[in-house]
C-alpha positions, 0 to 999 in steps of 0.5 A, spaced: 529 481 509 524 486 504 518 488 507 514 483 504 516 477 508 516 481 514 510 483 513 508 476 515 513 475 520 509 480 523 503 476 522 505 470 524 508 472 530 501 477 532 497 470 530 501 466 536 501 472 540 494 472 541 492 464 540 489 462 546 487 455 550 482 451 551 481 456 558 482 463 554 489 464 556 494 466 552 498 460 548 504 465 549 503 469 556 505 477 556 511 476 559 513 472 553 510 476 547 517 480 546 516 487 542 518 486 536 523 492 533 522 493 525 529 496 523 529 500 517 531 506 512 526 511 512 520 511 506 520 503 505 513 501 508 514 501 514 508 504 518 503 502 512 504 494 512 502 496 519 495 499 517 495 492 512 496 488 517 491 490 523 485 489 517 488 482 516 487 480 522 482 484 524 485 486 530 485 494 532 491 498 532 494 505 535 500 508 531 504 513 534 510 516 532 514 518 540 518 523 537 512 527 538 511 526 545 514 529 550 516 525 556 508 528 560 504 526 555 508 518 555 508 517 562 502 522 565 502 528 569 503 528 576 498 530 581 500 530 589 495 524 593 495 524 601 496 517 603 495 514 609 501 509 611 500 506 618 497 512 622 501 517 619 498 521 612 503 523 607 503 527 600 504 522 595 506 524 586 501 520 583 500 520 575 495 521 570 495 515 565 499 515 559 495 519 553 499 513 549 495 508 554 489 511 554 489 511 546 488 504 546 482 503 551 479 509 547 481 505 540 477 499 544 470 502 546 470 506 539 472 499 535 469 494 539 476 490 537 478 488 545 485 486 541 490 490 537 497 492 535 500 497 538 505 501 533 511 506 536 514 508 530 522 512 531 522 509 537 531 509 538 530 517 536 527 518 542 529 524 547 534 523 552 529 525 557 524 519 554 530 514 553 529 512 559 521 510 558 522 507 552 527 501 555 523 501 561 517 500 555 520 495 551 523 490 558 516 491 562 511 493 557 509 500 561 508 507 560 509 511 566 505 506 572 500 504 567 501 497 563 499 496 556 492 492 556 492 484 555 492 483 548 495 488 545 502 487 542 507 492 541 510 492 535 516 499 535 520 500 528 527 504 528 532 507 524 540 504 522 544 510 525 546 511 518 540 515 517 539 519 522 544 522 528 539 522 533 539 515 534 540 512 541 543 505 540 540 499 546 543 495 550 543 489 549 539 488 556 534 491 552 535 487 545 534 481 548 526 482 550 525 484 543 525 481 537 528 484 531 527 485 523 531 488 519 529 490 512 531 492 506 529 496 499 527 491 494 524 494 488 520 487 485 517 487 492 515 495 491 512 494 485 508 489 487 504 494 492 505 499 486 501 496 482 495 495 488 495 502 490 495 505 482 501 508 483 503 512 476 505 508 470 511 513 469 514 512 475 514 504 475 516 503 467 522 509 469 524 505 475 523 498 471 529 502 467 533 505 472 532 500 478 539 503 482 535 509 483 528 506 487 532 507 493 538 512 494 542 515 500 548 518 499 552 523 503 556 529 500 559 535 500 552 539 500 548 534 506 545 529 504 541 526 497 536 521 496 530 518 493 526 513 497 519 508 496 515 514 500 518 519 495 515 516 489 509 514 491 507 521 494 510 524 487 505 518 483 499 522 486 502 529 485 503 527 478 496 524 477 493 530 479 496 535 476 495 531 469 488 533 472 489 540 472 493 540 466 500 542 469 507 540 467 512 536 473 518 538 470 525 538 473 524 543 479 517 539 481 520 532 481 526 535 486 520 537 491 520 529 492 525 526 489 531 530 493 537 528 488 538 532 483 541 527 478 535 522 479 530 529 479 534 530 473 533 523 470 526 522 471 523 528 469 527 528 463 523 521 462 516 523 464 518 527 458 519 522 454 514 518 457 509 523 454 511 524 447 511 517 447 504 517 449 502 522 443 507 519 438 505 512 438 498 514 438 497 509 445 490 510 445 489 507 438 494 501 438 488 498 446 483 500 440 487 494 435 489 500 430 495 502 428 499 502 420 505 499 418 509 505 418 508 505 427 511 498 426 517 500 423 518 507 426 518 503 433 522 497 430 527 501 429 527 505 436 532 504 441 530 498 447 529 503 451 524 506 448 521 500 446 520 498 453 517 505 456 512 504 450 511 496 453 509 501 460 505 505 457 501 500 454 502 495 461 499 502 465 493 503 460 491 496 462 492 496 469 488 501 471 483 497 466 484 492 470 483 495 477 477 499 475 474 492 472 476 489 479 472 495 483 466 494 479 466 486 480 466 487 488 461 492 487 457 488 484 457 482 488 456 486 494 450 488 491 448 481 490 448 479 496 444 484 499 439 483 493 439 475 494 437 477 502 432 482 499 429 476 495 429 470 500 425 475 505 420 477 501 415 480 502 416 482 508 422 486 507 423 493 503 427 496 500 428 501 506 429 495 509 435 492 506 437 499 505 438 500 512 441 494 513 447 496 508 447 503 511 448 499 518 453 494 516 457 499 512 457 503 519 459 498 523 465 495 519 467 503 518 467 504 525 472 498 526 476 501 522 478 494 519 475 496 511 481 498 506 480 505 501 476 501 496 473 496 500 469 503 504 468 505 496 464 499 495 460 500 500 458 506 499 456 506 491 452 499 494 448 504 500 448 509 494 445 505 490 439 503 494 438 509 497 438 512 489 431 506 489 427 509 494 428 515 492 425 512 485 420 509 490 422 502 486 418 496 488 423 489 488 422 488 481 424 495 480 430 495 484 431 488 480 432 491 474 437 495 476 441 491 480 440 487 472 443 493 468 449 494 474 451 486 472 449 488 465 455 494 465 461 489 468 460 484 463 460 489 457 465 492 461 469 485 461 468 483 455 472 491 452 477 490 457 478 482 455 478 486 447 483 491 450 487 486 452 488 482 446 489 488 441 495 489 445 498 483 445 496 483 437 500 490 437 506 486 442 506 480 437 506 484 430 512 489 433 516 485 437 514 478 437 517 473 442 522 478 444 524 481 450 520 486 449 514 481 450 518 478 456 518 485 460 510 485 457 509 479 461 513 480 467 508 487 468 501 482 468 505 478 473 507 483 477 499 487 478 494 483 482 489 486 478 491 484 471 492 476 474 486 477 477 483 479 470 485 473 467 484 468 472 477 470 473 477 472 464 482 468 461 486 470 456 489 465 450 495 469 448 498 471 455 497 463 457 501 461 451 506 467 451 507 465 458 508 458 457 513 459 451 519 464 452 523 460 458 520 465 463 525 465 468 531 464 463 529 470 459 526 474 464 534 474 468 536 476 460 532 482 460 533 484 468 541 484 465 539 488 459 536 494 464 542 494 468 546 495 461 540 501 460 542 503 467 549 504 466 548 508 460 548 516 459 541 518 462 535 521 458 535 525 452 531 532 452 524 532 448 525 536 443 520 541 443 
């Protein structure tokens, strides 16, 4: 399955672990809650959905990776206890509780969560002297003399032996106390997550193009070349900053990431496209509606390719549009919130008051450790913002006020981004009209979370009539086969300098 639905297998197995009875216990006792083993190639997602899951089901979590561990620090260092049996006293190897067990009591005290999820990550590449710790983890649930605390579900996640030598294969006594998934690469799945996290829109309109190479393992004379879902985020990010700082991602760069040569070769080579595109077409003017007769022939006559990467630069501009406007919208409704309790509370509350209170409420949700990235941003911008009113030594109306110019600035900011989005579909309708083009343009919107939920909570009449009226998911098949054409063509031209 892709890691999408087994990210909710995941779920749904935590939430019928941890469903109790009308007397408190478990549904589904410990000695039935089997390990649940997540098999996959490296870079595809394994360990983040963990982070996903954990949050949204608000129960803790303690992720170790166990080939950093010795057998020591898994099981516990041994001490000597006298003993006294009968009348006789005897010296006795005790040990000190596993620093993996010990993480979860300290994950408790310091969250608050008495529940949580337990993640051993490369559990079958274990040493030969924690192989044994490691069946022994699995059958009983225990590092050393020390069980896992109630509550807490293990889940463990592995390597094929394909990928890594070191691999140890279970026997099946140990395989039938576990409950296995395995997972494959799927790239729409990817891209959906791609979308969420704003990963670079160079990387997903190339791997629109080149779908055979979002996850790539082979062997040859000179080891081992591949390219994994890891290794393009991590290049996203490096792109995104060094288009900050003004620097250039060539061939060699991409490799540092992207360790296939052929691959490394064809996404710098499209990158660099990618940017001469961005100028040659003066991207910024058609989001603003302008754009002259002779950009429409020069594109008309421009190769699918070339068509499709302007469609993801357009989709990338929007995009982060979308996101920021969807950041804005949670930051205002927090605010609201505190505003609205700030108002039914007057005049015994103030501003300190209501200021201390979202101080207090963003620390304990930081502390569970359940907030994500953004959701941790919008806090903090709202204790910003009240922090900012006292030191202006604002009154209530005062403080109205500018909570008024905060939710004044997102709807301007909605009304330039419904704009944006209508120039581009203009642009699209003049250049491509009811074209694959246009296909691939909609596939994108469906594809971003935010640019979905833009136009659930906006509309939009243009995405609404061309999403209806192209036969979607018989055109939507068409232009995936013509990407796959693309594919076995020769890569990407040089940019001529």
């Amino acid at each position: 399955m892709d890691i999408k639905r087994a990210k909710q297998e995941i779920k749904d197995s935590i939430e019928a672990y941890l469903a109790k009875d009308e007397f408190g216990e478990y549904l589904i006792p410990a000695i039935r809650q089997r390990p649940i083993l997540l098999m996959g190639a490296p870079g595809i997602g394994k360990t983040q959905i963990m982070e996903q899951i954990a949050r949204e089901c608000k129960v803790g979590l303690v992720s170790y990776t166990i080939t950093h561990h010795t057998r020591q620090s898994a099981v516990g260092l041994p001490f000597i206890k006298e003993k006294t049996f009968g009348s006789e006293s005897f010296s006795v190897t005790e040990y000190t509780m596993s620093e993996i067990i010990a993480s979860v009591y300290e994950k408790m005290e310091k969250t608050g969560l008495r529940e949580g999820i337990l993640f051993i990550d490369e559990i079958n590449c274990v040493s030969e002297t924690l192989a044994p710790m490691m069946l022994q983890f699995l059958q009983g649930k225990t590092f050393g003399n020390q069980k896992v605390p109630e509550g807490w579900v293990i889940v463990t996640a592995g390597n094929p032996p394909e990928y890594n030598k070191s691999v140890r294969e279970f026997d099946v006594v140990t395989l039938d106390r576990i409950k296995r998934i395995d997972v494959q690469p799927d790239f729409e799945v990817w891209k959906e997550y791609a979308y969420e996290q704003g990963i670079h829109p160079a990387v997903i309109s190339y791997l629109e193009l080149r779908r055979k190479n979002f996850y790539r393992m082979e062997n040859t004379v000179d080891g081992r070349i591949f390219a994994t879902a890891r290794g393009w985020e991590d290049l996203s990010r490096l792109i995104q900053v060094y288009e900050i700082l003004g620097k250039e991602v060539d061939r060699e760069v991409v490799y540092q990431y992207i360790q296939h040569p052929m691959v490394a070769k064809d996404f710098a080579s499209y990158l660099a496209l990618y940017n001469k595109y961005k100028t040659d077409y003066a991207v910024e003017d058609l989001l603003q509606g302008k754009w002259t007769p002779i950009t429409l022939g020069k594109i008309r006559n421009a190769s699918l390719d070339e068509h499709l990467s302007i469609v993801g630069l357009l989709n990338g501009k929007l995009s982060q549009l979308f996101a920021d406007c969807y950041f804005m919208d949670a930051y205002v409704t927090k605010l609201y919130g505190y505003m609205t309790e700030y108002r039914d509370n007057l005049p015994e509350m103030t501003l300190e008051s209501i200021y201390k209170k979202a101080e207090n409420d963003f620390q304990t949700a930081k502390k569970s450790e359940l907030l994500t990235k953004n959701e941790e941003k919008v806090f903090i911008r709202t204790v910003n913002f009240f922090e900012n009113e006292i030191s202006e030594k604002g009154t209530y109306e005062q403080t109205k006020t500018a909570f008024t110019a905060e939710a004044d600035s997102l709807e301007t900011q909605t009304e330039y981004i419904s704009k944006t989005l209508q120039n581009v579909f203009d642009f699209m309708e003049a250049a491509f009209g009811d074209s694959q083009e246009m296909v691939a343009f909609i596939t994108e919107l469906n594809a971003n979370y935010y640019s979905l939920w833009f136009i659930r909570e906006n509309g939009s009449d243009q995405y609404y009539r061309h999403n209806k009226g192209l036969l979607f998911d018989n055109r939507q098949k068409q232009i995936l086969g013509q990407m796959e054409e693309l594919e076995q063509g020769n890569s990407f031209p040089p940019v001529l300098k």
